[in-house]
N, C-alpha and C positions, 0 to 999 in steps of 0.2 A: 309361582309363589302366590300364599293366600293374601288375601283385602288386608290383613292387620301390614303390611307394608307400601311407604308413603312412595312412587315413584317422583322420581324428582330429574330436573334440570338443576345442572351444581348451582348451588346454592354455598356462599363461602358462610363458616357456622361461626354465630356469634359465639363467643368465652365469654357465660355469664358466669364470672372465676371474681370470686374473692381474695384479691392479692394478698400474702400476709406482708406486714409493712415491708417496703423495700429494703431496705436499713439493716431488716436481720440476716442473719449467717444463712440460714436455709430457709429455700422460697418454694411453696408449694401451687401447681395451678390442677386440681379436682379433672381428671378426664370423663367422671360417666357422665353419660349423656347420648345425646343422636350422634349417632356417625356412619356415615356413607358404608352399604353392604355389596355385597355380590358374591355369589359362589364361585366356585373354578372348579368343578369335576371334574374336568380332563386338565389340572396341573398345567393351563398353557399361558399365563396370564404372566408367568416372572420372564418370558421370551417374549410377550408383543407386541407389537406397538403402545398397549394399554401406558403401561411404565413409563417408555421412552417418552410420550408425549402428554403425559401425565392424566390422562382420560379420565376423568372422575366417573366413579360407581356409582350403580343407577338406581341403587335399592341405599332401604335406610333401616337401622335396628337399634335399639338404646341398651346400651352398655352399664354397668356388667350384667352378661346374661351368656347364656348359650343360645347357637341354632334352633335345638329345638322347642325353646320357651314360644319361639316367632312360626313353628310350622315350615319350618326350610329342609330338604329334603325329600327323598322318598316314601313316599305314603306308602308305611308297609300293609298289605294287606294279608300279613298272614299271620296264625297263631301259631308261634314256635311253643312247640311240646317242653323244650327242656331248660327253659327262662322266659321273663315275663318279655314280651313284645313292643320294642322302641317303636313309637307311633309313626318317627320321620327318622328315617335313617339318614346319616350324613358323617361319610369320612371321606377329605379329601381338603385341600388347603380351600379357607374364608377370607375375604380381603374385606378391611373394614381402616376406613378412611375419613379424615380430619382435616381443616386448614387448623393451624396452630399460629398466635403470632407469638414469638419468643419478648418478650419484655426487655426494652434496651438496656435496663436497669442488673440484667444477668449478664452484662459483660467482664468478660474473665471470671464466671463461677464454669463449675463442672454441671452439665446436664444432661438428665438422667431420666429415661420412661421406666416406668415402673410399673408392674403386673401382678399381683399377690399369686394368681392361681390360675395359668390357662395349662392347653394341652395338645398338639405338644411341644412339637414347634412354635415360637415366633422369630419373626424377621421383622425386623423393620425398612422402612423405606422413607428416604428424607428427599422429597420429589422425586428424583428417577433413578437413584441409586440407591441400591440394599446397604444398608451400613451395620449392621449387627444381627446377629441368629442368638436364641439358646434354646436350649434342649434338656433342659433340666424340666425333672417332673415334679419333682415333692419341694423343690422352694419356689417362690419369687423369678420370675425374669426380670431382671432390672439392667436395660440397654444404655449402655452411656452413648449421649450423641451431642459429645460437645464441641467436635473435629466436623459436626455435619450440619449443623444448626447456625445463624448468625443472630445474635437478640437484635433487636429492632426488626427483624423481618419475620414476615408470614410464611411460612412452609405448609406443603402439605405433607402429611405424614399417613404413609399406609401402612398397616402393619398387615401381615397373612398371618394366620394360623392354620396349622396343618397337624390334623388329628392324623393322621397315618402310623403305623408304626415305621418310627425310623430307624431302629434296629430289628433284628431278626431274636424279638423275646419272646417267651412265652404267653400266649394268648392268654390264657386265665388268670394272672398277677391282677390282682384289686384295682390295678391302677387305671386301667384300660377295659378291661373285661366287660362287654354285655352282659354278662352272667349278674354283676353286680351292678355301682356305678356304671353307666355307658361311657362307652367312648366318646365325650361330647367333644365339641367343638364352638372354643366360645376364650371369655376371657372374666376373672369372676374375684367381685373382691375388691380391696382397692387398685384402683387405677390413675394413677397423678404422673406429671410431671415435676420434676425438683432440680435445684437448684442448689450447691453447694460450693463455699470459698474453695480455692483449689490447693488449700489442705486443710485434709480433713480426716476423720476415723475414718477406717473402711472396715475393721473389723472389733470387738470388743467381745474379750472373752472372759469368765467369771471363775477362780477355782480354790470353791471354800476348803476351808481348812478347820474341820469341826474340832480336832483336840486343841490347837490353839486359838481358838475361835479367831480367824481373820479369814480374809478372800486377799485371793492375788489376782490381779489384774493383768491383761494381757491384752493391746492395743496393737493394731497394725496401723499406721499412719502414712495416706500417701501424700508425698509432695509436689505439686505439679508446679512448684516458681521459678526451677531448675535455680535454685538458690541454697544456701545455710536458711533455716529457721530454729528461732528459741523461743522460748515462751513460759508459759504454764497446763497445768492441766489441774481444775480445779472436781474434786469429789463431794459427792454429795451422795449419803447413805441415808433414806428414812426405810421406816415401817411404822407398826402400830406402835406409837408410843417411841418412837428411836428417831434419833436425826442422830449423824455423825458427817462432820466435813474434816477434807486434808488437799491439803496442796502440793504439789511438787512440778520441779522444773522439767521441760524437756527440750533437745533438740535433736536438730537432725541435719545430714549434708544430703543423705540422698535422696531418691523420690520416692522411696521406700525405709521406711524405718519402723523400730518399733520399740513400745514404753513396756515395761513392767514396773509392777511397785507392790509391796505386800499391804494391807490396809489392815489396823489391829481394831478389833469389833466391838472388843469388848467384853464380859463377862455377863453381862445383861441382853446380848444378841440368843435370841432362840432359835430353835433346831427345828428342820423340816420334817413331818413326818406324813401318813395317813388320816393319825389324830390331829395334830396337832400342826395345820401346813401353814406356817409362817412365813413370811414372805416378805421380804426387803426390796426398792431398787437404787439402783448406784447410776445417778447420772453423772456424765463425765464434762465438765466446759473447758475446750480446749480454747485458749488465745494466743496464737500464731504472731513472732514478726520475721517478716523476710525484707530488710532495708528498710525502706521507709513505709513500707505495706503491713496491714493490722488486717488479721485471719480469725476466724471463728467457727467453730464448730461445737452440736452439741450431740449426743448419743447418750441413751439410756438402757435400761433392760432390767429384770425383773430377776430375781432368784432366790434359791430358799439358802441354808445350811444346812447340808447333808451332806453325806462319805456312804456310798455303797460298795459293799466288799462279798469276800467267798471263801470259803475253805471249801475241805471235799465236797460236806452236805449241805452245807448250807448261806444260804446270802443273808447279810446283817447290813440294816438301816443302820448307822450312829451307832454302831456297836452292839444294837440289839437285832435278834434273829428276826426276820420277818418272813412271812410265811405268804404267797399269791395267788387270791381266790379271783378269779378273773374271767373275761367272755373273749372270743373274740371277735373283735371287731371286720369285716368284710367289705365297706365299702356300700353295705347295703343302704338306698336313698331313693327310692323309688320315689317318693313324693315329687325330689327335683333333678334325680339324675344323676346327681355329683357330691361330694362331701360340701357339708355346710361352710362357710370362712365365717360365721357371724359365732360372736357367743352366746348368745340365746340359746340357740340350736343345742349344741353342747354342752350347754348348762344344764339342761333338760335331759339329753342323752345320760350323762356322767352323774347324774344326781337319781334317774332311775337305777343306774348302776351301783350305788352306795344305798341304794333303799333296799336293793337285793342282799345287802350284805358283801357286796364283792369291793376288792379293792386294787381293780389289777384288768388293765384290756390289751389283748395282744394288736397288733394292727399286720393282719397279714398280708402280705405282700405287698404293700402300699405305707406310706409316710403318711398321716394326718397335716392338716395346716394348721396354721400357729392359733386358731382361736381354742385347737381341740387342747393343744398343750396351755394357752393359759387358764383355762377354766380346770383341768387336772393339777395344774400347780395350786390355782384356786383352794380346792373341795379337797386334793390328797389322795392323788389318783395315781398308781403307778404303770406307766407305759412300757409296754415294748416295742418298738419300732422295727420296720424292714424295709428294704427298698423293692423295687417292682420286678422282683427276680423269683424264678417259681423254675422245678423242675429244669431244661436241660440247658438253663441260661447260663452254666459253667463250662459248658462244652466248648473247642476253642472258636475264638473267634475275637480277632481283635478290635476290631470297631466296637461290637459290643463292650469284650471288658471296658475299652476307656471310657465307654459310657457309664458302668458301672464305676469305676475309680472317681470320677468326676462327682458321680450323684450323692457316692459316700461321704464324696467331703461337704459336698454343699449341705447336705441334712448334716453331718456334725455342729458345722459352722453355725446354719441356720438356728436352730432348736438345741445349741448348747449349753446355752445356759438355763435352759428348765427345770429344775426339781425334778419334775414326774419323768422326766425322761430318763428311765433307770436302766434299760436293758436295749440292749440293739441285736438285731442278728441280722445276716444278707439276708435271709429270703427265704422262700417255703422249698422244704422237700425237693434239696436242689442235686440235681447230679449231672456229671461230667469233670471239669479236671478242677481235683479240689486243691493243688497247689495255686490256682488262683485264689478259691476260697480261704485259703490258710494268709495269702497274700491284702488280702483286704480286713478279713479278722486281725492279723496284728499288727497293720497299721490303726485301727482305732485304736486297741490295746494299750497302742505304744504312742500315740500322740496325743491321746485322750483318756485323762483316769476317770473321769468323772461319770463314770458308769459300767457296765459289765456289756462284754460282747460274744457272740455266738455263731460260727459259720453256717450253720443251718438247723433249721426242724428237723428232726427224727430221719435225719439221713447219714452223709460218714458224720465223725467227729477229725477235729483238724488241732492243732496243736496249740494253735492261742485260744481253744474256747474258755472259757471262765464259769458258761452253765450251758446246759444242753434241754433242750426240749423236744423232748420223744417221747414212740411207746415202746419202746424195745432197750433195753441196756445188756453189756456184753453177760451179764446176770442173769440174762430174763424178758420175757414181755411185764412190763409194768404200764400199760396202759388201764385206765376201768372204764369202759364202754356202757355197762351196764349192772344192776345189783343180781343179786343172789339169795338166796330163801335162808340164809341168817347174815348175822353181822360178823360174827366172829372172825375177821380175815382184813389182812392188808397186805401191802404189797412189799414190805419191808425189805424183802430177800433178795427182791429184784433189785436193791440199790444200793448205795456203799459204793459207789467207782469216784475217780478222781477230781467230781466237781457238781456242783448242783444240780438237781436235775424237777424237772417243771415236766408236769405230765402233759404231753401232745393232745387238741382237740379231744377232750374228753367229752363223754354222753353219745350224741348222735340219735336219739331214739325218738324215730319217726312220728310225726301225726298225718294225722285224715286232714286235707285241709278245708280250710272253712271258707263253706264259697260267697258268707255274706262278707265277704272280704271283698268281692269282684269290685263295686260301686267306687270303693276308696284309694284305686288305681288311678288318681287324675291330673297325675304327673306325663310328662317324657315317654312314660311305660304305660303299660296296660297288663291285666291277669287275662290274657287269654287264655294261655294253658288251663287257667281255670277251668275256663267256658267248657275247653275239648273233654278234660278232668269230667264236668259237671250231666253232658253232654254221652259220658259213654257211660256213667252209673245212670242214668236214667234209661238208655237203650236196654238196660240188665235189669228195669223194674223195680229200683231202690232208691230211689231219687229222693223219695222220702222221710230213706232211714241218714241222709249225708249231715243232720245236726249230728246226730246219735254217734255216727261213726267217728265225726269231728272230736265232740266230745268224752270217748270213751277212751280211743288214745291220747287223746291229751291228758287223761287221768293217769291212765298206766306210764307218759312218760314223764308226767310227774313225779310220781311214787320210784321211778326208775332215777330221775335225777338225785332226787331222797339218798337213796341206795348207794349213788356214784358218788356224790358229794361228801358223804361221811366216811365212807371207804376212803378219801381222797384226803378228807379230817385223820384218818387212823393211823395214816403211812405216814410216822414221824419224820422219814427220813426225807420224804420228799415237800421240796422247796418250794411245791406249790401246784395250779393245776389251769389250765384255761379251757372254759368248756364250749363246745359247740355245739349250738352257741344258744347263748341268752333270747338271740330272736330270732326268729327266720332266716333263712337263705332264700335269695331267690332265686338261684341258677345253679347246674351241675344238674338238672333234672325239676330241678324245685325241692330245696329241702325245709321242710314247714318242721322245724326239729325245736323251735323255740316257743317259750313260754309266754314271751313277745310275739306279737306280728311285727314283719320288716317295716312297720313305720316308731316304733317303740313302745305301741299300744300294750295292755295287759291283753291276752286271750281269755281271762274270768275264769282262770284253773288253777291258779293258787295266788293268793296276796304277798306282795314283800311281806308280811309282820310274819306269816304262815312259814313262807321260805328263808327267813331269819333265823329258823330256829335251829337248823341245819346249816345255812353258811350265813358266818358271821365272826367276829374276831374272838367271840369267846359260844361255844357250843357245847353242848350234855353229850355226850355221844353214851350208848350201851352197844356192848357186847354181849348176845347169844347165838343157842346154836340152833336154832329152828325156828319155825312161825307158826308148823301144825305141831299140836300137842292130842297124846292123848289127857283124859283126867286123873288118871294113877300116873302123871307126871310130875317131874318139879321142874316150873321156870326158873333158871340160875342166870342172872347178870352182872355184867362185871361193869363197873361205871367207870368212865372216862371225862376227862376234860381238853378239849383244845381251846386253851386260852393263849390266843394272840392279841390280846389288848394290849396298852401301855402300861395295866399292872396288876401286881398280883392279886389273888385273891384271899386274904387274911381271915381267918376263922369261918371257914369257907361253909356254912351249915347247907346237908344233900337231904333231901328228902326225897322217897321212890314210895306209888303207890299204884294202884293198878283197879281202873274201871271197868265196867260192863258195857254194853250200848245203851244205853239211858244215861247214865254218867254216876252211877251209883258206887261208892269207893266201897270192894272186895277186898283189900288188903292195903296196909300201909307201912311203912319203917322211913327209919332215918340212918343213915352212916354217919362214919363216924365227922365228926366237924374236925379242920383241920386248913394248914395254909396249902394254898394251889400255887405254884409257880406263873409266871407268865413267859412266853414266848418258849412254846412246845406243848406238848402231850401228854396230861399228867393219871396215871392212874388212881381212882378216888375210892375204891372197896368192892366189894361185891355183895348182893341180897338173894333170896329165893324162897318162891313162894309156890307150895304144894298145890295142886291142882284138884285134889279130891275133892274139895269143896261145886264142883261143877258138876251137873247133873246131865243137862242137856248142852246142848252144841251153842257156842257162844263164841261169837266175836269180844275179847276184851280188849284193854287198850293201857300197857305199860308206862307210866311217866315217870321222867325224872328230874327234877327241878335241884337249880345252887342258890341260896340264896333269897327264894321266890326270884326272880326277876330273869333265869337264864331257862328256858323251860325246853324238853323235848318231849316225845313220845312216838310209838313205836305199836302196831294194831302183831297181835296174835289172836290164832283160832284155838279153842279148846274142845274134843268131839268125845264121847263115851269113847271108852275099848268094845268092841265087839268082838265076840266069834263071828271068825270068817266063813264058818258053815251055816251061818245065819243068813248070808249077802245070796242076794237072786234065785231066789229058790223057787221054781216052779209051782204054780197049780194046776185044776185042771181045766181054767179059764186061763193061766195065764202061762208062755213058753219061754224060757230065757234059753237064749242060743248064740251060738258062736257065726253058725253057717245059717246060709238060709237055703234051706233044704227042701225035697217033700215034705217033711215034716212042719217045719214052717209055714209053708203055703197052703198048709192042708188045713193048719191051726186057724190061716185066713180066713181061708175058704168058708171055714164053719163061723165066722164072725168073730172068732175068738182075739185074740190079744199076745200079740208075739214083741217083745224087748232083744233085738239082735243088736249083741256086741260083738262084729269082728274082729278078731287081734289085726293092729295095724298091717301089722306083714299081710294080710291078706285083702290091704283097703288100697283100690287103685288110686291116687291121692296126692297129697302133699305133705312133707313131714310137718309136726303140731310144734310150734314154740314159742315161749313164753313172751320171749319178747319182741317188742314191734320192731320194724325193722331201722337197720344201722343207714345212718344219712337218710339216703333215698333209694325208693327200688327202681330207679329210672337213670341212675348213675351204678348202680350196685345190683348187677342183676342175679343177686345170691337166692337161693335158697331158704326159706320158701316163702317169699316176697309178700310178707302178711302183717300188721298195722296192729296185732291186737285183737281181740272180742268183745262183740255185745251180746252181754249177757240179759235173756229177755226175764227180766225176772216178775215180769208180769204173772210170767203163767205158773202155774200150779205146780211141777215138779220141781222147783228152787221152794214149796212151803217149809222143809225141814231142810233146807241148805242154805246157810246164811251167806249172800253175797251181794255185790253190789251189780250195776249195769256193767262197768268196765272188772278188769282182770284185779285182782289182787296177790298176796304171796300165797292163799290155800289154795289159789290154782294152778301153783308149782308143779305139784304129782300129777294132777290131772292130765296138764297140756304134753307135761313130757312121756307121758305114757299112749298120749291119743295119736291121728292123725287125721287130718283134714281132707272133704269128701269135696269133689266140685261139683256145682249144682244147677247148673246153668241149665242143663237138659229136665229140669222138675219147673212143675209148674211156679208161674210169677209170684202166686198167691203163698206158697208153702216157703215160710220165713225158717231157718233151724232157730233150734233156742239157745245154742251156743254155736255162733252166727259167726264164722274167722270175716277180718274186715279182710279185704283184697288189698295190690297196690290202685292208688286211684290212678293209674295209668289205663289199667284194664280190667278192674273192675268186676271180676267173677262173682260169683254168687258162691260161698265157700261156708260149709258148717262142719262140725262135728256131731252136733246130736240134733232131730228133728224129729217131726211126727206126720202120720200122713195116715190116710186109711186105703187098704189097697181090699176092693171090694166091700165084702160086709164086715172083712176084718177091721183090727188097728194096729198099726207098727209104730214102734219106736225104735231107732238108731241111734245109738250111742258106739262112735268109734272110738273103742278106749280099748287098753289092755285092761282085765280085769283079774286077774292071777297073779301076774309078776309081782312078786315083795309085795303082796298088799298088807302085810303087816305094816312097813312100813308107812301106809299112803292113807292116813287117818281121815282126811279131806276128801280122797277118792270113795272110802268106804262110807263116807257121810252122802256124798252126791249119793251113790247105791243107795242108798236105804232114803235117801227120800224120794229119786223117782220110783222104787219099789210102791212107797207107800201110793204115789200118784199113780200107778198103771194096776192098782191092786182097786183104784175105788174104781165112782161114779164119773170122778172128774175125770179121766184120762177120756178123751174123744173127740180125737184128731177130725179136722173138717177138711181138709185136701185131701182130693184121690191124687195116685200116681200109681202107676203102670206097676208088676214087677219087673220088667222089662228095665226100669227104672235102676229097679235097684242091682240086681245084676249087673249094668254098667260100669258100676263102680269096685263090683267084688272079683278078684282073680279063683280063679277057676284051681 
């Protein structure tokens, strides 16, 4: 172990603890701070003498923290390819050590160690005996040690924690996973000791009642006097603007008992929503007598009024439909390793999430801690919750489930009272015996109304689900991965089965990552992958081009999110969508799919105000049928509104007008003005606007506005019609060819100028597709593992082709008609100008179209099909005719030789 630890000779630790006055019902004493450390690798330290003769540990670490805040473990020294690289690895039980002196002033209270957030294991130990374990992940361990303690004396107390998995679960659940959070080993959060009369609340549960505005109250009360107690319980309701108190009597004979009482709110008590998150809390003072003894206890908690409900299609907040635009969350935290417990952290998180327009974060396979749910109760964030169950943790095994049964109650219990906590499901894409699954969905169901539950993600369905999140329904695949070369289309058909349905991880569409990312890794973790990433595109001579490439897919999946998102706006039927995801991933290969990087940074590839305009609670959506046009076209759209705000829109004025690239308005109208409903899809008219007016090839740019204030737009291309007998027509400088023949080379030979378009089918290759690839090509080794194009629009054949550096929709026809040539064998120097990015795993050198001079000659390559439906391919015959015009001048004069040798390579025979 490094210098930042103190070795020591035991030293007993002062408690420099601010008592809170002795006198009151609950006594708290603050445990961060220094406390005795030591590892245990080899698990031998609960059998040694260590224990028995109480050995104090020879290392020190300040509390709360993790291991590897302190550099404990193994210094990894490798770069793992398929997640970022924990600097110190360390799984194996930690023993961390305290003298404690109990305060004589706690005699006859109940006490209690308390842990907000460790993992996974603890045990405690009151000198040389273990007195308590728990194994709960997603709440609090809180160890009573009041059979093990004596107040007026000094103990020493060691706790172990043991990061191991103590069931046989699946390795990638959020909760645990390297991939995401590491596996840390540590203790995080608050940490105290308490003190409580020995009766007192152990449970308080909240369950509003929005049509007759009241909350019922639900107390578990234990009694340790082995006596009869009566008493009071006194209530106390504020919020903004609200105070309400009530009293009422309770008793009890046994050591377990429990109050209910209905509490009426009032008509002035407001409702919880996304708009509008109102928020009450109700603390409860109980005063206990048991003979001649006077007891005290107090408990509070925090909650909104709100009722979540379902019918087939859809879930209603308070009676009104609400619709869930949402990300999900992974667990990703590189910065510190572990999910934050402070609200800062979350505050910031959940507030970039509301700047996106989203009102809705799935938590996959992992339960958040209580600071995440109060900052969403806060701001009016709706959650979904899961516990640390993935894949084949349904398979049997019974020490497992009772892990699971246990975990499910304590997240009910825990974070029940929440507002945001609107949705729960076991876990991710889970399989093996789902009459367990059926068995834990309807006990939430049935013992908890106050929220909607789901057996699993996009795997079977089970008989208590209430909403189902998948991309498959017994109707259909109804997932949207990605857009399409018009709007016109939703997934409506796929839906209509007996319960709402939330689209599984939508988007997924990959970028290049960006390696000035590397520096900002200086947490726990490190981007080595990067390094390897960075490291074998330089070996391939593009090392150069890695902004560009960064950059150009994170355009295209942009414009792809665009695409997914309003698609996802259009499918009235469905209840919502979670996409994956808003930031980064950083494991399963490394999936860089976010518009965030994994720390919640912007990547500077679209702003909230920009990505607002497509999700958001009220959106412009247009329907059409295409993006290339020719100019003896009419653009016809049909407008749309999803408006999920809290109201409607009354004399709703649309206006639609349509610019050029300058911003010069072409055309304008107005529909008709009129009221827009709220909560749903309303369709608002349709316009169309004749295209004759276009002479040459233009990028325009359709908008449509409600209002002024709810604005979208939508880029189409406009190209002359052409005769097709006009496209690549030979001279006798210049050859257009399919093969490269005698003929061709013979054209070289004489210096001349040959344009060879193989039909794909005869390009040895990889198939050409539009979009960048799903997740990552490092987890997904699909077909044909490729990020998107840079388009180099520097050079002179893009003069009469209007386009950008990244992909757009008029390179729709193009990509699906090309195929992509590998280039690794041409020289370093010779860049194509429609450049495929590779995966940055490996990194090829990949183009469809390039130039090069093969002796006195000059070639240009274009793998396209150029025949098939070119009527249709108004954008292909535009590309045509402006490299025509470029390989027809002065400019065309490629400065790379290459072999024909070269090119044969690539061409089947």
């Amino acid at each position: 172990m490094k210098n930042k630890f103190i070795k020591l000779v035991f030293v007993a630790f002062a408690l420099i603890t601010q008592l809170s006055p002795l006198k009151a019902q609950t006594q708290e004493i603050d445990l961060s701070g220094k406390w005795g450390f030591q590892t245990d690798v080899m698990d031998f330290r609960r059998g040694s003498l260590d224990v028995r003769y109480i050995h104090r540990l020879q290392e020190s670490i300040v509390l709360p923290a993790i291991t590897d805040d302190y550099k404990i473990g193994y210094k990894s020294p490798y770069r793992h390819i398929d997640r970022l690289t924990r600097v110190y690895e360390y799984m194996g039980p930690a023993w961390y050590q305290r003298e404690i002196a109990i305060p004589k002033e706690w005699k006859g209270k109940r006490i209690f160690m308390y842990f907000e957030r460790t993992h996974w294991l603890s045990s405690i130990y009151v000198d040389t005996k273990e007195v308590s374990k728990i194994d709960y992940v997603s709440v609090p361990h809180n160890h009573e040690l009041t059979d093990f303690v004596k107040p007026g004396k000094t103990h020493v107390i060691t706790v172990c924690i043991d990061n191991r998995y103590q069931y046989d679960t699946h390795k990638w659940d959020h909760a645990h996973s390297e991939f995401t959070q590491i596996n840390w080993n540590g203790i995080l959060g608050e940490m105290k000791l308490m003190a409580v009369d020995p009766v007192y609340i152990d449970d308080m549960q909240l369950y509003p009642d929005v049509s007759d505005r009241s909350v019922k109250v639900k107390m578990k009360i234990l009694n340790h006097t082995h006596k009869p107690v009566t008493g009071k319980a006194a209530f106390t309701i504020s919020g903004n603007s609200y105070d309400l108190n009530k009293e009422i009597t309770v008793s009890g004979n046994d050591s377990v008992f429990y109050v209910e009482d209905v509490i009426a709110l009032g008509k002035n008590v407001r409702l919880w929503d996304e708009f509008t998150p109102n928020l009450y809390t109700l603390q409860c003072d109980l005063t206990i007598r048991a003979d001649n003894a006077n007891y005290q206890h107090s408990r509070s908690t925090t909650f909104g009024m709100r009722e979540i409900t379902a019918d087939k299609d859809k879930i209603y907040l308070n009676g009104n439909r609400i619709h869930l635009r949402g990300t999900v969350e992974n667990a990703v935290f590189p910065k510190t390793g572990y999910a934050p417990v402070d609200d800062a952290s979350w505050e910031r998180v959940l507030t970039i999430l509301k700047d996106y327009g989203m009102n809705h974060m799935r938590f996959h396979s992992w339960c958040p801690p209580a600071a995440a749910f109060r900052v969403a109760d806060k701001l009016g964030v709706y959650f979904e919750v899961e516990m640390p169950m993935w894949g084949k943790d349904a398979e049997p095994d019974e020490a497992r489930y009772n892990f699971f049964r246990r975990e499910q109650k304590a997240i009910l219990k825990e974070y029940g009272n929440h507002p945001s906590f609107v949705l729960y499901c076991n876990g991710n894409e889970i399989t093996g015996n789902f009459d367990f699954i059926e068995e834990l969905t309807h006990y939430g169901r049935t013992t908890d109304s106050r929220r909607l539950y789901s057996g699993s993600t996009a795997r079977t369905r089970v008989k208590s689900d209430q909403f189902y999140i998948t991309h498959q329904t017994t109707k259909g695949h109804m997932a949207i991965y990605e857009g399409r070369p018009s709007t016109d289309w939703d997934k409506n058909k796929e839906l209509g089965i007996d319960v709402p349905v939330i689209s599984h991880e939508s988007g997924q569409r990959c970028i290049y990552p960006n390696f000035k990312e590397i520096p900002n890794f200086t947490g726990p973790v490190q981007a080595r992958n990067f390094e390897v990433y960075r490291d074998s595109l330089e070996a391939h001579g593009m090392l150069d081009q890695a902004d560009d490439f960064y950059q150009v897919s994170g355009a295209q999946t942009v414009l792809e999110y665009k695409d997914v998102i309003e698609a996802q706006l259009r499918t009235y039927l469905k209840s919502g969508f979670q996409l994956l995801s808003i930031n980064d991933f950083t494991g399963q290969g490394y999936a860089p799919v976010g518009i965030l990087d994994p720390f919640w940074n912007s990547k500077g590839l679209i702003t909230p105000e920009k990505f607002r305009e497509f999700c958001a609670p009220t959106v412009a959506l247009l329907r059409f049928s295409k993006r290339s046009y020719y100019n003896d076209d009419v653009f016809t759209g049909k407008a749309e509104i999803y408006n999920y705000s809290p109201s409607a829109l009354k004399n709703a004025k649309f206006k639609w007008w349509v610019t050029d690239a300058d911003g010069k308005v072409l055309k304008s109208g107005k529909l008709k003005t009129q009221n827009i409903g709220n909560h749903g899809v309303f369709s608002a008219g349709e316009f169309s606007y004749a295209l004759n007016g276009i002479t040459a090839p233009q990028k325009l740019t359709v908008h449509l506005s409600v209002n002024n204030t709810i604005n979208n737009s939508w880029d189409i291309w406009v190209y002359p019609r052409r005769e097709l007998k006009e496209l690549m027509q030979s001279t006798a400088d210049v050859l257009y060819t399919t093969v490269f023949d005698d003929r061709a080379k013979q054209f070289l030979k004489e210096g001349r100028k040959v344009v060879l378009c193989p039909t794909p089918a005869k390009v040895i290759g990889r198939s050409s597709n539009f979009h960048n690839h799903f997740w990552n090509p490092i987890m997904f080794k699909w077909k044909p593992m490729t990020l998107g194009c840079l388009i180099h629009t520097d050079k002179a054949m893009f003069d009469d082709f209007i386009t950008e550096k990244h992909l757009d929709w008029q390179w729709w026809d193009i990509l699906t008609h090309a195929k992509v040539i590998e280039m690794d064998e041409a020289p370093r120097q010779l860049r194509p100008f429609i450049q495929v990015i590779d995966s940055y795993e490996t990194n090829h050198k990949l183009g469809i179209g390039f130039e090069a001079r093969i002796g006195n000659g000059k070639l240009m390559v274009l793998a396209l099909d150029t025949k098939k439906e070119m009527e249709k391919r108004p954008a292909t015959q535009q590309l045509l005719v402006s490299i025509d015009r470029y390989v027809k001048s002065d400019r065309f004069n490629p400065q790379v030789d290459v072999e024909a040798s070269f090119i044969e390579s690539f061409l089947r025979k």
